[in-house]
Each structure stands twice: as structure tokens, then as C-alpha cells.
mmCIF file of the N, C-alpha and C atoms, coordinates in Angstrom:
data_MODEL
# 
_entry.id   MODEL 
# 
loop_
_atom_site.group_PDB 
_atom_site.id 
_atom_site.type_symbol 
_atom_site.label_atom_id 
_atom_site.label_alt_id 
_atom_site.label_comp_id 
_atom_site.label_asym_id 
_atom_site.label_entity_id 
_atom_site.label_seq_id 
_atom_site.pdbx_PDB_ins_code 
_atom_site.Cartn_x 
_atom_site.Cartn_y 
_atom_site.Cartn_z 
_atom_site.occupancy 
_atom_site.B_iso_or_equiv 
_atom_site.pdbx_formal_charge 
_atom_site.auth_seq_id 
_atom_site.auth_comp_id 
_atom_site.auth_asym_id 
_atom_site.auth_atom_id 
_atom_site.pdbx_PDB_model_num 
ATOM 1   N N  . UNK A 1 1  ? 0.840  -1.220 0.000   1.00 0.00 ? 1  UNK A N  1 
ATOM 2   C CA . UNK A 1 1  ? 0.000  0.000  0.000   1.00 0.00 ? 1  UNK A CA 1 
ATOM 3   C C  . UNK A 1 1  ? 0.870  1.263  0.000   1.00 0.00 ? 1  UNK A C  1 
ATOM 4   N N  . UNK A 1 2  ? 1.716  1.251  0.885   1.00 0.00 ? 2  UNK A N  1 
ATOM 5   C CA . UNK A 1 2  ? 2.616  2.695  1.150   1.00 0.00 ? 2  UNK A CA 1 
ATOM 6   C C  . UNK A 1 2  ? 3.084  3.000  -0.635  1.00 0.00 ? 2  UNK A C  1 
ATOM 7   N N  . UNK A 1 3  ? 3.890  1.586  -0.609  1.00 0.00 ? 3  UNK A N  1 
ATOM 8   C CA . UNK A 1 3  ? 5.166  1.770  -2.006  1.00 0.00 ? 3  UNK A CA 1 
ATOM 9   C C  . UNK A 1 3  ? 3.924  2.222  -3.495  1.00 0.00 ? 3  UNK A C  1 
ATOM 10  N N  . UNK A 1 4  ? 2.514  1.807  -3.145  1.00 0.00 ? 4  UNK A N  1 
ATOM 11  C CA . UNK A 1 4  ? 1.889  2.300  -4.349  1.00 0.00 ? 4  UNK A CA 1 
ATOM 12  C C  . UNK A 1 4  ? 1.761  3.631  -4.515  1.00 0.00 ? 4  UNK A C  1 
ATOM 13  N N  . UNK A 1 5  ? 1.171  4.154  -3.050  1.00 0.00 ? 5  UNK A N  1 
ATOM 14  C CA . UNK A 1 5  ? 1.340  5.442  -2.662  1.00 0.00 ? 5  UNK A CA 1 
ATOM 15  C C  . UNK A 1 5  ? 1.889  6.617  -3.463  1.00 0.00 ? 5  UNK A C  1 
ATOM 16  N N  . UNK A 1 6  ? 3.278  5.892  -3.040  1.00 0.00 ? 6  UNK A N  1 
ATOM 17  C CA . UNK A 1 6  ? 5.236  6.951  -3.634  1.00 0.00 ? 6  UNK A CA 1 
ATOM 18  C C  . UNK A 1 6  ? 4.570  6.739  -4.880  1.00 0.00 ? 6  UNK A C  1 
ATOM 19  N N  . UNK A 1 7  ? 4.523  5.347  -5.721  1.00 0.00 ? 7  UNK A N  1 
ATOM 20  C CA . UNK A 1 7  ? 4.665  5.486  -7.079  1.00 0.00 ? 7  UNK A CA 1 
ATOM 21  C C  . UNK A 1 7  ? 3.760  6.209  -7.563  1.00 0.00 ? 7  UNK A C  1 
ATOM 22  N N  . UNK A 1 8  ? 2.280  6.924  -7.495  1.00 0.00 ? 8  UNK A N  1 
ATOM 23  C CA . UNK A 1 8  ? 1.090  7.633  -7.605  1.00 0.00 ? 8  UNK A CA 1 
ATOM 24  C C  . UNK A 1 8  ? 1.342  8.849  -7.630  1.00 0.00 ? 8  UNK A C  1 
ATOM 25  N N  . UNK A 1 9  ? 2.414  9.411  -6.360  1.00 0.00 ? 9  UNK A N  1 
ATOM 26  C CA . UNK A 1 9  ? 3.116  10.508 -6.139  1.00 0.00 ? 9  UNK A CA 1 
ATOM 27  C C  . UNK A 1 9  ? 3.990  11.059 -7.634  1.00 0.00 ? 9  UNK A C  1 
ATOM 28  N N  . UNK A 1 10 ? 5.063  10.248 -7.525  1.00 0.00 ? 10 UNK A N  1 
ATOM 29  C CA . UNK A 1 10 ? 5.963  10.238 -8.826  1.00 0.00 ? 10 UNK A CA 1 
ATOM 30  C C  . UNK A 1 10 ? 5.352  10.216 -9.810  1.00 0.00 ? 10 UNK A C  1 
ATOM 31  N N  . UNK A 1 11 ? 4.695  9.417  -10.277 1.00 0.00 ? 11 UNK A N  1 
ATOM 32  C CA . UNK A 1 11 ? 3.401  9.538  -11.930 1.00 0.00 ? 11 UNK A CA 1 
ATOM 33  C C  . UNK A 1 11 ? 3.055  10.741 -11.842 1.00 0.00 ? 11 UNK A C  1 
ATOM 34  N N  . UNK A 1 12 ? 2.357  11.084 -10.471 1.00 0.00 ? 12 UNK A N  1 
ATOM 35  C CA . UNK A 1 12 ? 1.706  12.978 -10.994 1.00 0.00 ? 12 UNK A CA 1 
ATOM 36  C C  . UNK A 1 12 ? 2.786  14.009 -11.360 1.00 0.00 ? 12 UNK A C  1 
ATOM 37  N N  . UNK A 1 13 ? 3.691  13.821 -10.333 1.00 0.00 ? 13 UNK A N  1 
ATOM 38  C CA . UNK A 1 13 ? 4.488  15.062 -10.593 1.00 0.00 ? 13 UNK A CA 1 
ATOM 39  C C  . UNK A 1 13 ? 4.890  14.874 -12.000 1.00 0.00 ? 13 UNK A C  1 
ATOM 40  N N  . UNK A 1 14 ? 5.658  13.864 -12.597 1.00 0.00 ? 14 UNK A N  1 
ATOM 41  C CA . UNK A 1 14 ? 6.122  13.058 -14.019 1.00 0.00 ? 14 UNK A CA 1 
ATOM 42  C C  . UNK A 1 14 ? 4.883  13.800 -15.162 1.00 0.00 ? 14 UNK A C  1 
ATOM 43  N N  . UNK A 1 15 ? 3.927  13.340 -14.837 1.00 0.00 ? 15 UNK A N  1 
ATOM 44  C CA . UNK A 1 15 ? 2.778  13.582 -15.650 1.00 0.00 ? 15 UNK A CA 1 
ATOM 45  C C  . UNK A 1 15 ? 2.797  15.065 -15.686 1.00 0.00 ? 15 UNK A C  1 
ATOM 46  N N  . UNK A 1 16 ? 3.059  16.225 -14.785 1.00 0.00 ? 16 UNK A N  1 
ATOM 47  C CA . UNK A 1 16 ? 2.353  17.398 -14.740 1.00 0.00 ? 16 UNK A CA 1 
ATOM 48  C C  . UNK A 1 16 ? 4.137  18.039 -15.622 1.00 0.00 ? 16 UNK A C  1 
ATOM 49  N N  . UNK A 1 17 ? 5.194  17.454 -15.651 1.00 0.00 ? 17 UNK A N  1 
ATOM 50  C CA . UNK A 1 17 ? 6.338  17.752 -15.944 1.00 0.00 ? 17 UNK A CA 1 
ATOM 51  C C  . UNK A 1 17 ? 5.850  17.595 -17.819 1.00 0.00 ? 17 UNK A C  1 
ATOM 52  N N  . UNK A 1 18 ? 5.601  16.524 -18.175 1.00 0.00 ? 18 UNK A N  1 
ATOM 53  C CA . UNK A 1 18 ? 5.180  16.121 -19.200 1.00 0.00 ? 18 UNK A CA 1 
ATOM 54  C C  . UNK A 1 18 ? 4.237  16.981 -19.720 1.00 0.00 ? 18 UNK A C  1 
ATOM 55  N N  . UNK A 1 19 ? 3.057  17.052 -19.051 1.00 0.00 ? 19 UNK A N  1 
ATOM 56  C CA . UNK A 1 19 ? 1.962  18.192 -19.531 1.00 0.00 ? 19 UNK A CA 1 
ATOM 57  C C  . UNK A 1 19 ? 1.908  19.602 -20.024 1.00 0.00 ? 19 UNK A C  1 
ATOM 58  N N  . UNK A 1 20 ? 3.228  19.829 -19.288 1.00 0.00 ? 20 UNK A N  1 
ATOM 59  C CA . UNK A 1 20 ? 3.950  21.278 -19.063 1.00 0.00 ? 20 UNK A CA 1 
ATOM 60  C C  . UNK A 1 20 ? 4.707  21.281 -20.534 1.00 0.00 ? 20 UNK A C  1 
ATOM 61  N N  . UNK A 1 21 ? 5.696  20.473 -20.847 1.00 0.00 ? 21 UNK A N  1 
ATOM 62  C CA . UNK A 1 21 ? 6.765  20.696 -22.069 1.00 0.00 ? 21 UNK A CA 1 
ATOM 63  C C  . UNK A 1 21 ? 5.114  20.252 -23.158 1.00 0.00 ? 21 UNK A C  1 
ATOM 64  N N  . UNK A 1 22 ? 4.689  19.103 -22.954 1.00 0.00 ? 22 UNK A N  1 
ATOM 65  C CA . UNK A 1 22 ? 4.011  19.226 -24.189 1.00 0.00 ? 22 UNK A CA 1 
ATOM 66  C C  . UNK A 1 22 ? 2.642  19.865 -24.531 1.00 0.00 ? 22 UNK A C  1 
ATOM 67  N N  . UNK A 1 23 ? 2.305  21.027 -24.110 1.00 0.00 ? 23 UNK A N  1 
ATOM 68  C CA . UNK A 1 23 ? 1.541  21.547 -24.111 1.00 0.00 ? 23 UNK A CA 1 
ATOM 69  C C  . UNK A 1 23 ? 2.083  22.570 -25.109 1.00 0.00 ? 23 UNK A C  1 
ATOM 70  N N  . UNK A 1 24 ? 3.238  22.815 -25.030 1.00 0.00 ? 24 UNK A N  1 
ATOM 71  C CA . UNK A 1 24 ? 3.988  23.468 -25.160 1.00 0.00 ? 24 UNK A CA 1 
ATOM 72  C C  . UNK A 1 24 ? 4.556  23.398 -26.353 1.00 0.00 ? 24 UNK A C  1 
ATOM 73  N N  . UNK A 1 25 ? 4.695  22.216 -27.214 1.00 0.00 ? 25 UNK A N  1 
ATOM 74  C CA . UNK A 1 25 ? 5.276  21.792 -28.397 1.00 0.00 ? 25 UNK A CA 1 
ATOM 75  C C  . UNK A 1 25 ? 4.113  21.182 -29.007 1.00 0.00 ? 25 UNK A C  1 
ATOM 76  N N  . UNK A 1 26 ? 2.668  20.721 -28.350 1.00 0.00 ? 26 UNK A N  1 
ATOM 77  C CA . UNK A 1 26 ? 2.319  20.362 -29.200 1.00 0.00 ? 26 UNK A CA 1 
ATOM 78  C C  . UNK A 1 26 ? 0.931  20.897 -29.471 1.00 0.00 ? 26 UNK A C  1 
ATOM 79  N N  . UNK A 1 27 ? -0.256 21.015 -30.875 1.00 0.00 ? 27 UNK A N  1 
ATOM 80  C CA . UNK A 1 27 ? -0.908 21.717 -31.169 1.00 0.00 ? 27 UNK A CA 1 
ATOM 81  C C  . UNK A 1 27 ? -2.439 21.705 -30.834 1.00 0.00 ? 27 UNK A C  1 
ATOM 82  N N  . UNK A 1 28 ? -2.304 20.407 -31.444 1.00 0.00 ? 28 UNK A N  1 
ATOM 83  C CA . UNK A 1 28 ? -4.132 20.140 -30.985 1.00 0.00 ? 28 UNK A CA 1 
ATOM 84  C C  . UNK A 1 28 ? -3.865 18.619 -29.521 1.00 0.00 ? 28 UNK A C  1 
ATOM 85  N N  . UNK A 1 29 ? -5.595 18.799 -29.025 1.00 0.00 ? 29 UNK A N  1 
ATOM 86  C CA . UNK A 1 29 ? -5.308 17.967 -27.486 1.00 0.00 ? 29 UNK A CA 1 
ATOM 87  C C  . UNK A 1 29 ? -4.779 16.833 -27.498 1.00 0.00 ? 29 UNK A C  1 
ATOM 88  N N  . UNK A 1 30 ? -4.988 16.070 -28.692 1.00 0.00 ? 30 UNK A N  1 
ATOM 89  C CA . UNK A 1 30 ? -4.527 14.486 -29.238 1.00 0.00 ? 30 UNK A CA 1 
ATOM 90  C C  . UNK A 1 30 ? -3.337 14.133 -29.306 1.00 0.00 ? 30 UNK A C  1 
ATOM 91  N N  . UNK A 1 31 ? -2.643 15.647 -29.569 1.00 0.00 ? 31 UNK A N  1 
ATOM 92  C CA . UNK A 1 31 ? -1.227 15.138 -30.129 1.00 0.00 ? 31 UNK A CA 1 
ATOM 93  C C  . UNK A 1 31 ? -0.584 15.351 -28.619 1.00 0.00 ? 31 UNK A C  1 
ATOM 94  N N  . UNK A 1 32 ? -1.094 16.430 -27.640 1.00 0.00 ? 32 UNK A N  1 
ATOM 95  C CA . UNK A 1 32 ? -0.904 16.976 -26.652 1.00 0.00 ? 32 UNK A CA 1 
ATOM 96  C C  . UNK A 1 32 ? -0.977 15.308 -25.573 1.00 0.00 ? 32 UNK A C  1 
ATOM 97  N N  . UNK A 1 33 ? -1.567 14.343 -25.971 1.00 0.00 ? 33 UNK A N  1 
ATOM 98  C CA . UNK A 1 33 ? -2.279 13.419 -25.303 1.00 0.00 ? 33 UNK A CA 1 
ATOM 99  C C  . UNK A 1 33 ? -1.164 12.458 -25.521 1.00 0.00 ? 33 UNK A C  1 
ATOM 100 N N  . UNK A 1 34 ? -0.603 12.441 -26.631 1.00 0.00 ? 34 UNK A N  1 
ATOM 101 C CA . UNK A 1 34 ? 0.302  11.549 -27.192 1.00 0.00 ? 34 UNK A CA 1 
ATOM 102 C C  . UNK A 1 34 ? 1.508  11.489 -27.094 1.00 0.00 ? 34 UNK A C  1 
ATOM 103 N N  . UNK A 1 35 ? 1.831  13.037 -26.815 1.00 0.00 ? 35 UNK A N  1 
ATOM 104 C CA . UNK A 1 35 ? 2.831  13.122 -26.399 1.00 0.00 ? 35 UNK A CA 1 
ATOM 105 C C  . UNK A 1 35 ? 2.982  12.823 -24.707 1.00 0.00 ? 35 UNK A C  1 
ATOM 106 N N  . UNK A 1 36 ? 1.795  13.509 -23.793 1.00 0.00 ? 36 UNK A N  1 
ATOM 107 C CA . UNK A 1 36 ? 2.327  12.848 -22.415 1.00 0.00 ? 36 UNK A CA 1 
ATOM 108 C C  . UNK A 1 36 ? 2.026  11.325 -22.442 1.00 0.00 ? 36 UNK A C  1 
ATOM 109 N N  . UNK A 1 37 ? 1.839  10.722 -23.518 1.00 0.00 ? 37 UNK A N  1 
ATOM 110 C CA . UNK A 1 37 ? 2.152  9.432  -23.208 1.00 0.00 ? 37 UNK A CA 1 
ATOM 111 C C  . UNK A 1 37 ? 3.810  8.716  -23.712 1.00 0.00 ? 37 UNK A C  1 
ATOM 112 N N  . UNK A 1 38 ? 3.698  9.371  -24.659 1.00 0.00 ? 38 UNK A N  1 
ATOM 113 C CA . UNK A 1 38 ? 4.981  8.738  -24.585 1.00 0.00 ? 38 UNK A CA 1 
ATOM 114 C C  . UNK A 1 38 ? 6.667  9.271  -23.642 1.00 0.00 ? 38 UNK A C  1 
ATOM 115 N N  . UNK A 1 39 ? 5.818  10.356 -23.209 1.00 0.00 ? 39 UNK A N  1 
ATOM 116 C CA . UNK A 1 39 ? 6.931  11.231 -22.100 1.00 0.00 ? 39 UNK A CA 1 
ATOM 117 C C  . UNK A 1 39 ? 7.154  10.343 -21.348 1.00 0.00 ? 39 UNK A C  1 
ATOM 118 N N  . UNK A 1 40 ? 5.877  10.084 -20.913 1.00 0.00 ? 40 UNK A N  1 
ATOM 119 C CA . UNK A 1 40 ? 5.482  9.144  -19.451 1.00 0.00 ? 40 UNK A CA 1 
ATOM 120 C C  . UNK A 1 40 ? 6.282  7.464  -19.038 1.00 0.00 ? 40 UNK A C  1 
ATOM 121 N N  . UNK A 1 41 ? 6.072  6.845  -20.687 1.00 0.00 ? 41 UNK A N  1 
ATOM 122 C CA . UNK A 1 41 ? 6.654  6.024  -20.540 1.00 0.00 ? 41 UNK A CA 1 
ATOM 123 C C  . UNK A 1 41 ? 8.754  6.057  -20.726 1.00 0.00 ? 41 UNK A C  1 
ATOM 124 N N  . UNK A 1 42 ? 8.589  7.131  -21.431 1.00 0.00 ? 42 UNK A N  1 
ATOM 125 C CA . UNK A 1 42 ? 10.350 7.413  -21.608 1.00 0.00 ? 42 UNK A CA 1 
ATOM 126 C C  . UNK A 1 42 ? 10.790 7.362  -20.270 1.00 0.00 ? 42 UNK A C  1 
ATOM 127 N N  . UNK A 1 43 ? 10.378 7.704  -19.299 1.00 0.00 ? 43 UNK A N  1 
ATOM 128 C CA . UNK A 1 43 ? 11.229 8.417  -18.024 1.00 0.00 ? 43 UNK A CA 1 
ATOM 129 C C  . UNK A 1 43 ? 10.999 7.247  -17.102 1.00 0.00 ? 43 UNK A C  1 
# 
């Protein structure tokens, strides 16, 4: 339970890091979508 916790923790911040650059580079919400996915899994 705890260690799922941390990892839930880390995904958001990860995710909101991700959301941030590709919001940023990318144009419409899909691509915006596509890109925090593949951020997400890079890191």
C-alpha cells in the first residue's frame, strides 16, 4: 500500500512535468495526449 502510494506521487508530478513541455510543443489535445504518453513512458 505505502510503495503504491510513492509510485502515484511520482506519476503525478512526471505527468504534470510532461503536460507542461508538451503543451507546449504540441498543437491540438490528441497530439498533446500523445505526447504525455509517450513522455510518461520514456522516463
Amino acid at each position: 500500500m505505502r510503495t503504491k502510494r510513492r509510485v502515484e506521487a511520482f506519476d503525478t508530478h512526471m505527468f504534470a512535468q510532461c503536460n507542461t513541455s508538451c503543451e507546449v510543443s504540441s498543437m491540438t489535445p490528441a497530439d498533446v495526449y500523445r505526447c504525455i504518453d509517450r513522455c510518461s513512458r520514456d522516463r
